[in-house]
C-alpha positions in Angstrom: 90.5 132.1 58.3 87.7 130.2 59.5 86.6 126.8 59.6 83.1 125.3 60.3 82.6 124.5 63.7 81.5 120.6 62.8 85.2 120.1 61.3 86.1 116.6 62.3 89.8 116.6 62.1 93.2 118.2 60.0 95.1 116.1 58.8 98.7 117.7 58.7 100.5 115.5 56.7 99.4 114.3 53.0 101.4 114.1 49.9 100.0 114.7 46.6 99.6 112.3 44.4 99.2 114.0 41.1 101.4 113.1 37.9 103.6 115.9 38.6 104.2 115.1 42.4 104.8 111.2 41.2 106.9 111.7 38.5 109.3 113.9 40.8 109.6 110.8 43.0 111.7 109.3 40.4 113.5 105.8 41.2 111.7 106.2 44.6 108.3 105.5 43.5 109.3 102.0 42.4 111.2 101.5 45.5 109.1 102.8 48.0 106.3 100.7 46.1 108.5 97.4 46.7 109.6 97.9 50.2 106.1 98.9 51.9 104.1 96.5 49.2 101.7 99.4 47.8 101.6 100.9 44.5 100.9 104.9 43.4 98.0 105.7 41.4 97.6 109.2 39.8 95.0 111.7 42.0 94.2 115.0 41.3 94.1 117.7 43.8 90.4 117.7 43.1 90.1 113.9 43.9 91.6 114.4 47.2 90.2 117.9 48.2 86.2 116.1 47.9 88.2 112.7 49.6 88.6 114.8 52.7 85.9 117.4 52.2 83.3 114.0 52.2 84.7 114.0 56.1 84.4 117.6 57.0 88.1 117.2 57.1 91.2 119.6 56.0 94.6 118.6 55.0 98.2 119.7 54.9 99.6 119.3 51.0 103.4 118.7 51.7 106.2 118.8 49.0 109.5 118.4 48.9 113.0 119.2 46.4 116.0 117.0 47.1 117.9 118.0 43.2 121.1 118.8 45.0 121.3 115.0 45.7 119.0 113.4 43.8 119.5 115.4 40.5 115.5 115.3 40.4 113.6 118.9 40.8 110.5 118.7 43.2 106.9 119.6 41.6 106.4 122.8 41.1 105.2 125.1 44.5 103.1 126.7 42.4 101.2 123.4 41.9 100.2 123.1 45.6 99.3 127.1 46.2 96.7 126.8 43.1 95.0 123.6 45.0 95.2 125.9 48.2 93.2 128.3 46.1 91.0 126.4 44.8 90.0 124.3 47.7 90.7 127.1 50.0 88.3 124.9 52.7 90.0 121.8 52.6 93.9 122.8 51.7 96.6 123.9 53.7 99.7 124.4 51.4 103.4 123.5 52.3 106.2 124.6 50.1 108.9 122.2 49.1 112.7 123.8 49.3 116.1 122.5 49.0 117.9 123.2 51.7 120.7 123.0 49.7 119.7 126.4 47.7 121.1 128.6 50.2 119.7 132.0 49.1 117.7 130.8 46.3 115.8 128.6 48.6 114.7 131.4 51.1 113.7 133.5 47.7 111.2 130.5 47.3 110.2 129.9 50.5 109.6 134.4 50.1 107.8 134.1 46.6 105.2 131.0 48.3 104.6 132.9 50.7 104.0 136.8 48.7 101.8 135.0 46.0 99.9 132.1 47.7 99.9 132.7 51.2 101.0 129.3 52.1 100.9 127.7 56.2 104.6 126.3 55.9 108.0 125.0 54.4 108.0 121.1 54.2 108.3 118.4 54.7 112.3 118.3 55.1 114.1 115.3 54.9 117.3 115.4 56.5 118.1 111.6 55.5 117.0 112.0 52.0 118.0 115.6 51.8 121.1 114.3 53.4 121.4 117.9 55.7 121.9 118.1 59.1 118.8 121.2 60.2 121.5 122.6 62.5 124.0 123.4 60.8 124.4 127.2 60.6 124.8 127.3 56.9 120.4 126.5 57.2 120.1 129.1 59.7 118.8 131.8 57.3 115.9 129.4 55.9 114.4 128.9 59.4 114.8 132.8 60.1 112.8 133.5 56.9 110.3 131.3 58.2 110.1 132.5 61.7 109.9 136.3 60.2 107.3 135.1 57.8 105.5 132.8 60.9 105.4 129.9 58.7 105.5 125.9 60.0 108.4 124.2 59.4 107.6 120.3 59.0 111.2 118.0 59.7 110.6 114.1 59.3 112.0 112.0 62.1 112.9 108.7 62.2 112.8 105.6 60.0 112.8 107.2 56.2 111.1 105.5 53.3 113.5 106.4 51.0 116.1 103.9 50.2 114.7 101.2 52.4 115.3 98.0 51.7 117.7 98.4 49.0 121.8 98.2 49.6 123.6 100.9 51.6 119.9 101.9 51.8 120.1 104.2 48.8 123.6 105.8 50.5 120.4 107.9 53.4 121.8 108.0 56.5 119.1 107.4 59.5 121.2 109.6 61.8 120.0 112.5 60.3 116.6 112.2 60.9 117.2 111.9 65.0 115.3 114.5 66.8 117.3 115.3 69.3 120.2 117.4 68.8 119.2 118.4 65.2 116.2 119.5 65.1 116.5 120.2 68.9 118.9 122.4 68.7 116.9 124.8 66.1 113.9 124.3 68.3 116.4 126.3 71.2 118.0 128.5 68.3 114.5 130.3 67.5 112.1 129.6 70.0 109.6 131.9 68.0 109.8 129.3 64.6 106.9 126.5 64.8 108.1 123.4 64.6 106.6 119.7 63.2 108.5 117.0 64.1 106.9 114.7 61.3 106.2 110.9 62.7 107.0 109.4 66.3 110.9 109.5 65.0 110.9 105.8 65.9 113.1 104.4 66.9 114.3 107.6 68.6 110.6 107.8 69.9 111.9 108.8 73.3 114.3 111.5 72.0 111.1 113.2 70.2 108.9 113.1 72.9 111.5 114.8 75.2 111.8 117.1 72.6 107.6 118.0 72.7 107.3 118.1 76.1 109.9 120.7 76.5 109.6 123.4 74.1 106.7 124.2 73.5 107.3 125.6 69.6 107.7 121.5 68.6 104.7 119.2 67.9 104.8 115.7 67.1 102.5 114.2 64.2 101.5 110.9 64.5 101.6 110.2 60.6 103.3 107.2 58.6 102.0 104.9 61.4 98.7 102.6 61.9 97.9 103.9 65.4 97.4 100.4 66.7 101.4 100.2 65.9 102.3 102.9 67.6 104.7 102.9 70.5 103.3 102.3 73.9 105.2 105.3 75.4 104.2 107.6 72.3 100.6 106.7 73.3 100.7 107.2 76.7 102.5 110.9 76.9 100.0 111.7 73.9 97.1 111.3 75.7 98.9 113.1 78.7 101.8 115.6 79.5 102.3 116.7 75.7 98.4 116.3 74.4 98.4 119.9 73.9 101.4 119.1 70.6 100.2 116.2 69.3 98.8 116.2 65.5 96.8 114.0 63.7 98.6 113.2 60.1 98.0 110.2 57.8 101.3 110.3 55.8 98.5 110.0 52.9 98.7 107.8 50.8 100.6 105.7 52.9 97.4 105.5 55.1 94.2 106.8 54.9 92.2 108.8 57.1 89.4 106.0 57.5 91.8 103.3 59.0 94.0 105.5 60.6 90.6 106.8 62.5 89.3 103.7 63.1 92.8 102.5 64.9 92.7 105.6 66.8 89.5 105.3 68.4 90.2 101.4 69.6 93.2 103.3 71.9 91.0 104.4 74.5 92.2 107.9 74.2 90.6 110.9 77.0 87.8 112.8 75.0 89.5 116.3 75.7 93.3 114.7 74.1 91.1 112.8 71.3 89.6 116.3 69.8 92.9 118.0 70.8 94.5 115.5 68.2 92.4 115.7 65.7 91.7 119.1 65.4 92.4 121.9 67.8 95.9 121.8 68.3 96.1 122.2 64.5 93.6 124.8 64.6 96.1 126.6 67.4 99.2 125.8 65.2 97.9 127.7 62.1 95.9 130.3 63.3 92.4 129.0 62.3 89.3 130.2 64.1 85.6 128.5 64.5 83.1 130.1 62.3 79.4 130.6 63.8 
């Protein structure tokens, strides 16, 4: 696949918005609304395909299926490999598994991939999925995806779910470290892609460590206003790992406009700015410049 040589950016981490998406949040819309102070409204795949085509920009579709502990089924795959279809310049789909599936998840992850020829599996939540990624008993869905060359998106750090609330909705934040769980895959199949979603504060350090040394793991910057990122985030970003680092919105948590504009006030080095923004991605998934 192409892409037109005055593409400004990928953003590799949105979440759709549509009814279907929202309504699979369940309880966790409301919460999620209370604890970061910002409602949900419905939009349409075709709302936020021209949104980001406006800005000669792409953008990662992520979903996600947590009814082994939630008891809620994720939006339907299918939903997000029709939007890849249909807005085949702007989309890059993700499909949403539960770990938990065992076979029936890799059947999914093989059916995605067969019918809409999606980028990659994610993104995984090990604290609201409440799964460890290396525990052998997962081994088999990151194979599929390594045979298949697909992404695999992991969130790291801090998780929105159950914030806020008592026991913090029974998620444990020890999942979500970096380093050894996702780690530790990472070393298991050096030939699987890797996204380590977020700077994985407050284990920050752990992820960057991670990035710089294997070079299968990148780090998006998403879920974070850029002018709150972490000093040390910033300064190996623009530095010793600028060749994994991934511009990503965590849409609609933040939108592309202000995280951009926080961005640029960091002073970043031209060659890691467009690295960020759009050719490590365009590396990650294969994409070439058109004419």
């Amino acid at each position: 696949m192409t892409v037109p040589r005055d593409l400004v950016a990928v953003d590799v981490h949105t979440h759709p918005q549509t009814e279907e998406f929202l309504a699979a949040m369940g309880p966790r819309r409301t919460q999620m609304a209370r604890h970061f102070g910002q409602q949900r409204p419905v939009v349409s795949f075709a709302e936020q395909a021209d949104q980001y085509r406006s800005r000669r920009m792409m953008a990662v579709i992520v979903n996600s299926d947590s009814e082994t502990t939630s008891g809620i089924r994720g939006a339907p795959n299918d939903l997000l490999g029709k939007a890849q279809a249909e807005h085949p310049d702007v989309f890059l789909a993700f499909a949403g598994i539960d770990p938990w599936k065992g076979a029936a998840a890799v059947a999914e992850i093989r059916r995605c991939h067969a019918e809409y020829g999606i980028a990659g599996v994610g993104e995984l939540n090990p604290s609201r999925q409440r799964f460890l990624p290396n525990d052998r008993r997962f081994f088999p869905i990151w194979e599929t995806c390594a045979e298949l060359g697909l992404v695999v998106m992991f969130h790291g750090g801090f998780p929105g779910a159950g914030a806020g609330t008592p026991g913090g909705g029974g998620h444990r934040l020890e999942n979500a470290r970096p380093i050894p769980y996702v780690d530790d895959v990472a070393a298991e199949f050096p030939e699987l892609r890797i996204i380590s979603a977020h700077p994985a504060w407050p284990w920050h350090l752990d992820n960057i460590a991670m990035v710089w040394h294997k070079s299968n793991v990148y780090l998006d910057l998403s879920g974070w206003g850029p002018k709150y990122l972490p000093p040390e985030v910033v300064r190996y970003a623009d530095s010793v790992i600028s060749d994994r680092v991934l511009f990503g919105t965590d849409w609609p948590v933040l939108t592309a406009d202000r995280w951009l504009a926080e961005f640029d006030e960091l002073g970043w080095k031209d060659t890691s700015r467009r690295k960020i923004l759009r050719d490590n991605a365009l590396r990650l998934f294969g994409l070439a410049e058109g004419e």
